[in-house]
C-alpha positions as a Python dict, from the first residue, in 0.01 Angstrom:
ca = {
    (1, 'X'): (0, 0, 0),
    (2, 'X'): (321, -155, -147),
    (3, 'X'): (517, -362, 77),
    (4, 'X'): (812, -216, 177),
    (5, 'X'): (962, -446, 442),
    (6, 'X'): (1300, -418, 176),
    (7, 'X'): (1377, -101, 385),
    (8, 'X'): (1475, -330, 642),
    (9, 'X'): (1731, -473, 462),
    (10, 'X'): (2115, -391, 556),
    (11, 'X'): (2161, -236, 245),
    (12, 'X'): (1995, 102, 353),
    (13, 'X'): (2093, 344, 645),
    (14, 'X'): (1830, 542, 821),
    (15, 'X'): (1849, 845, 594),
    (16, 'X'): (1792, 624, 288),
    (17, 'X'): (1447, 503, 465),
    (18, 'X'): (1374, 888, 519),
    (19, 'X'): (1405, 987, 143),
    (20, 'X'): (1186, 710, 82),
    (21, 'X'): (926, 789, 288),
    (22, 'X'): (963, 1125, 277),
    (23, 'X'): (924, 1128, -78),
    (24, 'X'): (674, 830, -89),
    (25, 'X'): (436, 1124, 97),
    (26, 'X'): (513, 1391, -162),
    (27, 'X'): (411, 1186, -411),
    (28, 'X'): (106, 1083, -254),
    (29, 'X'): (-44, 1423, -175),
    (30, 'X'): (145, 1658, -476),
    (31, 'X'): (212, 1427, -790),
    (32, 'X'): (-59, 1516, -1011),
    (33, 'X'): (20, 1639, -1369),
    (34, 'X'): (-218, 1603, -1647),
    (35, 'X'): (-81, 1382, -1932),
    (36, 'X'): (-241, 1486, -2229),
    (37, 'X'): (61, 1660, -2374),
    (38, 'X'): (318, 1453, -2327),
    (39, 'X'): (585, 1733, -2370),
    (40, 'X'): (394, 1921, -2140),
    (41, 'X'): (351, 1711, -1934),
    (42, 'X'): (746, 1635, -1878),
    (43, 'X'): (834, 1990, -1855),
    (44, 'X'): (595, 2046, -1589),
    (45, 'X'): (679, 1741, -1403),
    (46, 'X'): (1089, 1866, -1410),
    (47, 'X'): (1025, 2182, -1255),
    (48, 'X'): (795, 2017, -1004),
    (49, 'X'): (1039, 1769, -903),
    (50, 'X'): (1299, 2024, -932),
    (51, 'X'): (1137, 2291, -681),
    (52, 'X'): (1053, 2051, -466),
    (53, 'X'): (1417, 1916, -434),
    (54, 'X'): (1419, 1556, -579),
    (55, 'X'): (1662, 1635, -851),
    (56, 'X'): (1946, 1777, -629),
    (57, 'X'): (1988, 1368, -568),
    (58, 'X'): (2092, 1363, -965),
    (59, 'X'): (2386, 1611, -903),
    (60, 'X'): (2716, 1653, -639),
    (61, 'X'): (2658, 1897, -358),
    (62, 'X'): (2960, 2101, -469),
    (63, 'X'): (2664, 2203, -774),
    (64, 'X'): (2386, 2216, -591),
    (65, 'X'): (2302, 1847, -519),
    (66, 'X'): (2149, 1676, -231),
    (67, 'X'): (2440, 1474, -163),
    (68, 'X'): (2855, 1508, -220),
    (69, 'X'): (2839, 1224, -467),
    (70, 'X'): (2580, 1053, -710),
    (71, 'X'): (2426, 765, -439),
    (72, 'X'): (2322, 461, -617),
    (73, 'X'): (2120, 322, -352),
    (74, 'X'): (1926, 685, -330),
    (75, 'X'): (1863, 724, -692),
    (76, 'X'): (1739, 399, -708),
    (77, 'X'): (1506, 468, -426),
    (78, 'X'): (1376, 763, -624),
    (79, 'X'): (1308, 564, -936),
    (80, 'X'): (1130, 290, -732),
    (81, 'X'): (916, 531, -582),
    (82, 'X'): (837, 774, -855),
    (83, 'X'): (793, 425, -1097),
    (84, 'X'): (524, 312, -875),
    (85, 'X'): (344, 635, -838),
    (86, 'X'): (400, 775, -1190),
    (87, 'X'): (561, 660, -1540),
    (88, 'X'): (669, 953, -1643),
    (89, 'X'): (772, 1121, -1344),
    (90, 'X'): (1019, 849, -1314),
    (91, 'X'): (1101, 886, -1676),
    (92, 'X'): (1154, 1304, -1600),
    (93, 'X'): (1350, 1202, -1292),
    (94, 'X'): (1580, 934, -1423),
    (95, 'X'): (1646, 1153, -1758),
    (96, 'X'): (1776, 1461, -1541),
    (97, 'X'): (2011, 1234, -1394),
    (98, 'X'): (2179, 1028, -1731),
    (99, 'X'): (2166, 1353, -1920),
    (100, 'X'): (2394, 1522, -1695),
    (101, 'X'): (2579, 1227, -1570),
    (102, 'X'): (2838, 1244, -1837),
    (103, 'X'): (2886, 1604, -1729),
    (104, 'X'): (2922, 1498, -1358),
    (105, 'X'): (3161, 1218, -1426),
    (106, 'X'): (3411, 1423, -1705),
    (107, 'X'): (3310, 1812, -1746),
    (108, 'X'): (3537, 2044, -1688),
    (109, 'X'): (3451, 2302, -1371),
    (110, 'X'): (3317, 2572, -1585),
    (111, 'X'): (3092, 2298, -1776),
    (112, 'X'): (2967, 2189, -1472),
    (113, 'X'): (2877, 2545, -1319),
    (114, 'X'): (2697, 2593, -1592),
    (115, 'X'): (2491, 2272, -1644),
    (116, 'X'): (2461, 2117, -1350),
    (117, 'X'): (2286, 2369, -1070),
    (118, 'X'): (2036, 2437, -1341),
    (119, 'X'): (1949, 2045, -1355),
    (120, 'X'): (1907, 2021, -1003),
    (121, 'X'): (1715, 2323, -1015),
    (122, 'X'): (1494, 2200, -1291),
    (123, 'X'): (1516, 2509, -1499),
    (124, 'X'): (1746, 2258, -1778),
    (125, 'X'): (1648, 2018, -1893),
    (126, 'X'): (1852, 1729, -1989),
    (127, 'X'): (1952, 1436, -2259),
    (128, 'X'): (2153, 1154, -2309),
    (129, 'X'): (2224, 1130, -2728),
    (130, 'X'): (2412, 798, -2771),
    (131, 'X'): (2247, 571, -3019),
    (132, 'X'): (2233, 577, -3390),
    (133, 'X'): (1998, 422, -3638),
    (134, 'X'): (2273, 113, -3689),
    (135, 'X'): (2446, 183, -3362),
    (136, 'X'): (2238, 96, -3060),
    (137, 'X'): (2378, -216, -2856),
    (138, 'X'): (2664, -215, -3087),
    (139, 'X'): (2802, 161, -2972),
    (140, 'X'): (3157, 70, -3155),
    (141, 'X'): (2944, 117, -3467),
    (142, 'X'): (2853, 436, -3494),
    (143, 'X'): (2850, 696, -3719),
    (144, 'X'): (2806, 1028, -3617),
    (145, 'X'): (3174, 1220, -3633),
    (146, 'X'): (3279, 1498, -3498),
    (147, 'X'): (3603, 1646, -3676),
    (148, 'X'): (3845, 1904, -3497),
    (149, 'X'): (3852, 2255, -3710),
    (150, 'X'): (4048, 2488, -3514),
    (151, 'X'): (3907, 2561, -3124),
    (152, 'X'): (3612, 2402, -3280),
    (153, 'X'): (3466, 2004, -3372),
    (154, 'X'): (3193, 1984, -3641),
    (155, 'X'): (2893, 1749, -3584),
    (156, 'X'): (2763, 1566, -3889),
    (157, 'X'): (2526, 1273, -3814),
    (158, 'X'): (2233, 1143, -3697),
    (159, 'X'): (2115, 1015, -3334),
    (160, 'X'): (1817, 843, -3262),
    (161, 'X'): (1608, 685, -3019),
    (162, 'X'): (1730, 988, -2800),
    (163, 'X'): (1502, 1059, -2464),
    (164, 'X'): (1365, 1413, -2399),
    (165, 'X'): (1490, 1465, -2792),
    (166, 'X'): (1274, 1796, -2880),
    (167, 'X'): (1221, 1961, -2553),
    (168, 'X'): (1576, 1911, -2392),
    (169, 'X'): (1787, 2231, -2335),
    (170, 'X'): (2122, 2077, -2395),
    (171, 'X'): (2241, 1647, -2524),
    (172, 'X'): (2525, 1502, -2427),
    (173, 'X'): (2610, 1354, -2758),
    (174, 'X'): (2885, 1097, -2818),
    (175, 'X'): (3030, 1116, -3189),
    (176, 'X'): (3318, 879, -3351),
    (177, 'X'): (3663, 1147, -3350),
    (178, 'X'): (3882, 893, -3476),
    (179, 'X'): (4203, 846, -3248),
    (180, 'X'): (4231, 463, -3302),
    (181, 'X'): (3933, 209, -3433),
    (182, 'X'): (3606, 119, -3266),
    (183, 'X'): (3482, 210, -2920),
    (184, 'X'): (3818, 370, -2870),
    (185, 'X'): (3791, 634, -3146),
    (186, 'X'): (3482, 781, -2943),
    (187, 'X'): (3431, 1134, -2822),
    (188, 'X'): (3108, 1279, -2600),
    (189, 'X'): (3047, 1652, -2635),
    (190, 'X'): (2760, 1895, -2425),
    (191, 'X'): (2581, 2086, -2728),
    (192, 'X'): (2307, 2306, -2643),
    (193, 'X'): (1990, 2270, -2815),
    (194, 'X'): (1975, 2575, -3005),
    (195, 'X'): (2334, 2529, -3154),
    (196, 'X'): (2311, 2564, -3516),
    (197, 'X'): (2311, 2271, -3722),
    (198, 'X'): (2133, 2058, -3473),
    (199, 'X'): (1771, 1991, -3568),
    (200, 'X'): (1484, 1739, -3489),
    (201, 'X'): (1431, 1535, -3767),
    (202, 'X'): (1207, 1319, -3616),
    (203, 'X'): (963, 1325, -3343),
    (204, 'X'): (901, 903, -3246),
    (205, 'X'): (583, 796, -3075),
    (206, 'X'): (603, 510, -2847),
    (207, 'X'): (331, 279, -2656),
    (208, 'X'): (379, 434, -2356),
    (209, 'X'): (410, 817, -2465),
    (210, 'X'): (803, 970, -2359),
    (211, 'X'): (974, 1255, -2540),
    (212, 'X'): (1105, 1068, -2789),
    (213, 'X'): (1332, 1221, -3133),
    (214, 'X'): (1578, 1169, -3422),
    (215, 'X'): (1865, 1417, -3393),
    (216, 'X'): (2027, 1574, -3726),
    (217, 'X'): (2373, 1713, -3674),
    (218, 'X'): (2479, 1900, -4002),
    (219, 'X'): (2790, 2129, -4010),
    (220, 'X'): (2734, 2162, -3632),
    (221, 'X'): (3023, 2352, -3447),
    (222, 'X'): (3111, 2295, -3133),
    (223, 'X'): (3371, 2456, -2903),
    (224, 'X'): (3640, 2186, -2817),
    (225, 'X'): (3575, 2353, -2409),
    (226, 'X'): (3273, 2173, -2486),
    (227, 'X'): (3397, 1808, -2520),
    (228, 'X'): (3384, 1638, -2188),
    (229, 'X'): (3696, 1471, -2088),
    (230, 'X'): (3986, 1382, -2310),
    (231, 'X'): (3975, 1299, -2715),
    (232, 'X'): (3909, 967, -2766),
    (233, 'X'): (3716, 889, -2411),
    (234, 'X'): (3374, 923, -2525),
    (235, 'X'): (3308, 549, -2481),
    (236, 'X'): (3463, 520, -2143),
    (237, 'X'): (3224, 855, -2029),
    (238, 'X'): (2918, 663, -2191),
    (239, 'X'): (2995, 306, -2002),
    (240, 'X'): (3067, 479, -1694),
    (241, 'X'): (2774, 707, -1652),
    (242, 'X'): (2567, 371, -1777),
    (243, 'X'): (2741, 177, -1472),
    (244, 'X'): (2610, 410, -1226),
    (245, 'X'): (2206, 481, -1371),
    (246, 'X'): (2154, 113, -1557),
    (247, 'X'): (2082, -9, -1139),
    (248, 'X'): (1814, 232, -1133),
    (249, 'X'): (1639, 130, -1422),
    (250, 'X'): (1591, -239, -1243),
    (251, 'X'): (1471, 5, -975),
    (252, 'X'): (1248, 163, -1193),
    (253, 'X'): (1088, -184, -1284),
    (254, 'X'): (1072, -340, -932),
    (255, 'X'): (842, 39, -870),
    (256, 'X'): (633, -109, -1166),
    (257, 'X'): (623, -448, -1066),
    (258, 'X'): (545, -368, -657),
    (259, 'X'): (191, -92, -812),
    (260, 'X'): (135, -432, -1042),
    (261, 'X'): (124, -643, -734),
    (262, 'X'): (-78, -419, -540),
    (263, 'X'): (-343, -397, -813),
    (264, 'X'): (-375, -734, -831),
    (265, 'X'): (-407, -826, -435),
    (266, 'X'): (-656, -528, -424),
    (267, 'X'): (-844, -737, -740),
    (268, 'X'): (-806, -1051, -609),
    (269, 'X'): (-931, -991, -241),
    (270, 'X'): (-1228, -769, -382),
    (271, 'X'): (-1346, -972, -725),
    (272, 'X'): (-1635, -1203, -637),
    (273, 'X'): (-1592, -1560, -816),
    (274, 'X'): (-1778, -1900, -771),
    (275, 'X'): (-1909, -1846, -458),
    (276, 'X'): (-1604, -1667, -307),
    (277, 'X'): (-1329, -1429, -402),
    (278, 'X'): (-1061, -1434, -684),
    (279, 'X'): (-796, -1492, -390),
    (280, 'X'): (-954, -1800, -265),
    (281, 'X'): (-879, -2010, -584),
    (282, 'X'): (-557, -2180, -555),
    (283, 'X'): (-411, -2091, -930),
    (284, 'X'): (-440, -1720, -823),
    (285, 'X'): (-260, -1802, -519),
    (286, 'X'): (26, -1930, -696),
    (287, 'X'): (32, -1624, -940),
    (288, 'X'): (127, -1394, -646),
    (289, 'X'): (373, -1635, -527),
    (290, 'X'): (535, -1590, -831),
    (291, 'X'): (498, -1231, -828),
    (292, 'X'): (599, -1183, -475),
    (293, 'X'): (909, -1414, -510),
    (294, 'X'): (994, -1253, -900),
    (295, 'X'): (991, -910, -705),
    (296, 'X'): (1180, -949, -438),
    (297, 'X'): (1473, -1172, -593),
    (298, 'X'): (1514, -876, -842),
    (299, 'X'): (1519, -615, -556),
    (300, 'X'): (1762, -805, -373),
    (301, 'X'): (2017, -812, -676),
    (302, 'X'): (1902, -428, -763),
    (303, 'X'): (2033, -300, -402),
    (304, 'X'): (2302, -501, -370),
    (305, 'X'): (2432, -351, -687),
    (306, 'X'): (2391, -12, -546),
    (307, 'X'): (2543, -147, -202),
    (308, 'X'): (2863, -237, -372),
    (309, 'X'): (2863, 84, -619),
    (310, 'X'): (2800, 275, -270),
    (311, 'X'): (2998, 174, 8),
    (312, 'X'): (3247, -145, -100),
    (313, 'X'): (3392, 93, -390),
    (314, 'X'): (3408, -135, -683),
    (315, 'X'): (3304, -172, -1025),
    (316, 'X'): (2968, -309, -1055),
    (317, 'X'): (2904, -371, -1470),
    (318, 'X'): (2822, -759, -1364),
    (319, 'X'): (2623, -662, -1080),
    (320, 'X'): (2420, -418, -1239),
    (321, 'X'): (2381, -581, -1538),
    (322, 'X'): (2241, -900, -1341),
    (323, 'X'): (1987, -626, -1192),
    (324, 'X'): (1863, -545, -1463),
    (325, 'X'): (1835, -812, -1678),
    (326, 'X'): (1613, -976, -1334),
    (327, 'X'): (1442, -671, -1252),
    (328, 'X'): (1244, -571, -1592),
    (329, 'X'): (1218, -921, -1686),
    (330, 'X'): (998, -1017, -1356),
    (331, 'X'): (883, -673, -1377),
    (332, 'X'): (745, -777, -1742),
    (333, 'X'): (603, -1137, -1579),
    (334, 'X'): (441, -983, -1283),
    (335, 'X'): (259, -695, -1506),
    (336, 'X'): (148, -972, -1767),
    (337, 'X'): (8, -1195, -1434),
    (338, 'X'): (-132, -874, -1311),
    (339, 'X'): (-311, -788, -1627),
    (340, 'X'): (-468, -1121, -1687),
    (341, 'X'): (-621, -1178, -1309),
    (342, 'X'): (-818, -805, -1438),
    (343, 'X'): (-944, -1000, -1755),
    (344, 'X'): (-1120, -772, -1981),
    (345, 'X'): (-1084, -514, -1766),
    (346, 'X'): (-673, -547, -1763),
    (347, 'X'): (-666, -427, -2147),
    (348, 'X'): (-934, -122, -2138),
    (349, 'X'): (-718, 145, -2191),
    (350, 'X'): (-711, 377, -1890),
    (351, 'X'): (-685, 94, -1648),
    (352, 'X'): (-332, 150, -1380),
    (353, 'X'): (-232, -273, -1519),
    (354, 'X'): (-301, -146, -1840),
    (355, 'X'): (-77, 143, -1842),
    (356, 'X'): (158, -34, -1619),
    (357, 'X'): (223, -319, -1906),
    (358, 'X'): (282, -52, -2220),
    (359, 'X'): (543, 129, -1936),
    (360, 'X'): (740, -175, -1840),
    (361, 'X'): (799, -303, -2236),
    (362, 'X'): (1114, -67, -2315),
    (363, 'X'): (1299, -113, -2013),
    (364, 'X'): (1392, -464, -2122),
    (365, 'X'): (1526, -269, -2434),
    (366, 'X'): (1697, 60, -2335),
    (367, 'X'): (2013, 127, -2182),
    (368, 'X'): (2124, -211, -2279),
    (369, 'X'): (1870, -472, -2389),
    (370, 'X'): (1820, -796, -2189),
    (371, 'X'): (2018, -988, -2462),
    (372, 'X'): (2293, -774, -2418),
    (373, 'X'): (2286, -772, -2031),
    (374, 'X'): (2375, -1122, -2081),
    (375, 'X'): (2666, -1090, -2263),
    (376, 'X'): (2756, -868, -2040),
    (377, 'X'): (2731, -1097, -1741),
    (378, 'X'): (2932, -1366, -1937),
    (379, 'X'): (3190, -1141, -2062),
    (380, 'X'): (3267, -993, -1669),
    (381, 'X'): (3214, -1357, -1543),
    (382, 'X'): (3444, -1508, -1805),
    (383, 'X'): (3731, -1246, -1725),
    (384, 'X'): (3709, -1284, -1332),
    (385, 'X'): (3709, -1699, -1427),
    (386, 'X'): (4075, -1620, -1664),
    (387, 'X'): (4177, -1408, -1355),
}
């Protein structure tokens, strides 16, 4: 049983301790979806966590959400808890809410009516389609254009890299339009999945299996009614819905990094060695000091990201940037501490440390990598300095 004394902390109000637990049960007794088709495996797990109400927390209330607006501190929650039960329910979960974020934060009301019940619903789902092969932490760089024709843009590109690419319903693609140069030239459009002259060129496998594909865009019309927000805003729409879901992904590591500690306390306590147990040795007390201390300094910065986002009102790119540079970084440390007090046993496939440590890789990479959280950090830090 995880430690969870951080519910304690001022940055939660009762009802944010109820979804926890509340949810923490669920898990327990109903999250239990056979993995051997990945695709599968994600659809089933949206409807599930669709029916049974967890994705009304990625959506506004005026669309059939949980809550009037997106709650940082409650999606993270989520992600923390879904993380530490299950990968890729926390992967189904989190993609739901950054596919349709965009549509949230700049879609028209029509778009919305259309999109958004359905994701909270779990009967659509969603994708985010923002990198390119040469444009992934540079986004000024891509490629992908979308030129106006009439009432109409037409898609020609490629996006890669792109999460729940092959079995998503609709992308929220982003796609250069060319009012001025760079990230300010930058459209983001909703295209359905079946729109002609979208394909899948490319399904990717990764070390810890996620819906992964390329995206071909060739002669692809779109209506400009689908184009969320104005020409030109694309990279404003991307940054923004990042802002809100990059905190969660911290979350999502701290969930790894808390089942990590637990399987190593439950090793350490129970593994017989030189006359005693694993625990009594005084290296493998100062592992889970380190893993103790590396988890809760990241939760600390992960929720007061969301505490700022939430209920001080301000713009939180440093903040959340800082969470998640700390979070999947210690997350990555405590895994690889975790793993090695199992030994052998920590790289049979199969094995929850095992798993854990293929899961925890990418989220030092996606969303922003850890290099560029830190320029990130400097950049915001530099400006509030010349300020």
């Amino acid at each position: 049983m995880s430690d969870k004394g951080y519910l304690c902390l001022p940055f939660f109000d009762d009802t944010h301790r109820e979804l926890e637990q509340r949810l923490d049960a669920w898990a327990t007794a109903s999250l239990k979806v056979d993995h051997s088709d990945t695709d599968a495996a994600c659809r089933a797990l949206v409807r599930q966590l669709g029916a049974a109400g967890w994705l009304r927390y990625c959506v506004p209330a005026a669309y059939g959400g949980a809550l009037d607006t997106l709650d940082s501190r409650s999606l993270c929650l989520l992600r923390e808890t879904l993380a530490r039960h299950d990968g890729l329910a926390d992967f189904a979960f989190a993609m739901q809410g950054l596919g349709s974020g965009a549509i949230t934060l700049a879609g028209s009301g029509a778009m919305r009516e259309r999109y958004l019940p359905r994701v909270a619903r779990g009967e659509a789902i969603a994708a985010f389609a923002l990198s390119e092969p040469d444009a992934g932490s540079d986004v000024a760089a891509m490629q992908c254009r979308a030129v106006p024709d009439g009432d109409h843009y037409v898609l020609d590109g490629v996006k890669t890299w792109i999460s729940n690419g092959g079995i998503a319903d609709f992308y929220c693609v982003f796609a250069r339009t060319g009012e001025a140069p760079g990230a300010r030239g930058i459209s983001a459009f909703v295209v359905d999945a079946d729109t002609p002259g979208l394909t899948i060129a490319e399904r990717i496998d990764v070390m810890a299996p996620h819906p992964l594909a390329t995206l071909r865009f060739e002669n692809c019309r779109v209506p400009v009614t689908a184009r969320l927000g104005e020409a030109g805003q694309g990279f404003k729409v991307a940054m923004m819905t990042l802002d809100i879901f990059r905190a969660s992904v911290a979350a999502a590591s701290l969930g790894f990094g808390r089942a990590a500690l637990d399987e190593a306390l439950a090793r350490a306590t129970a593994r017989p060695m030189f006359g005693g147990v694993l625990a009594d040795l005084q290296l493998t007390q100062a592992a889970i000091g380190d893993m103790a201390t590396a988890i809760d300094s990241a939760a600390l910065l992960t929720y007061r990201a969301a505490w700022l986002r939430d209920v001080a009102g301000v713009r939180t790119t440093r903040e959340a940037a800082m969470a998640k540079m700390v979070a999947t970084e210690n997350a990555q440390q405590v895994i690889d501490r975790a793993v090695q007090m199992f030994g052998g046993l920590g790289v049979k496939v199969g094995t929850r440390v095992e798993s854990l440590y293929r899961e925890i890789r990418s989220l030092r990479i996606y969303e922003g990598a850890t290099e560029v959280q830190k320029l990130i950090i400097a950049r915001e830090t530099l400006a509030q300095h010349r300020a």
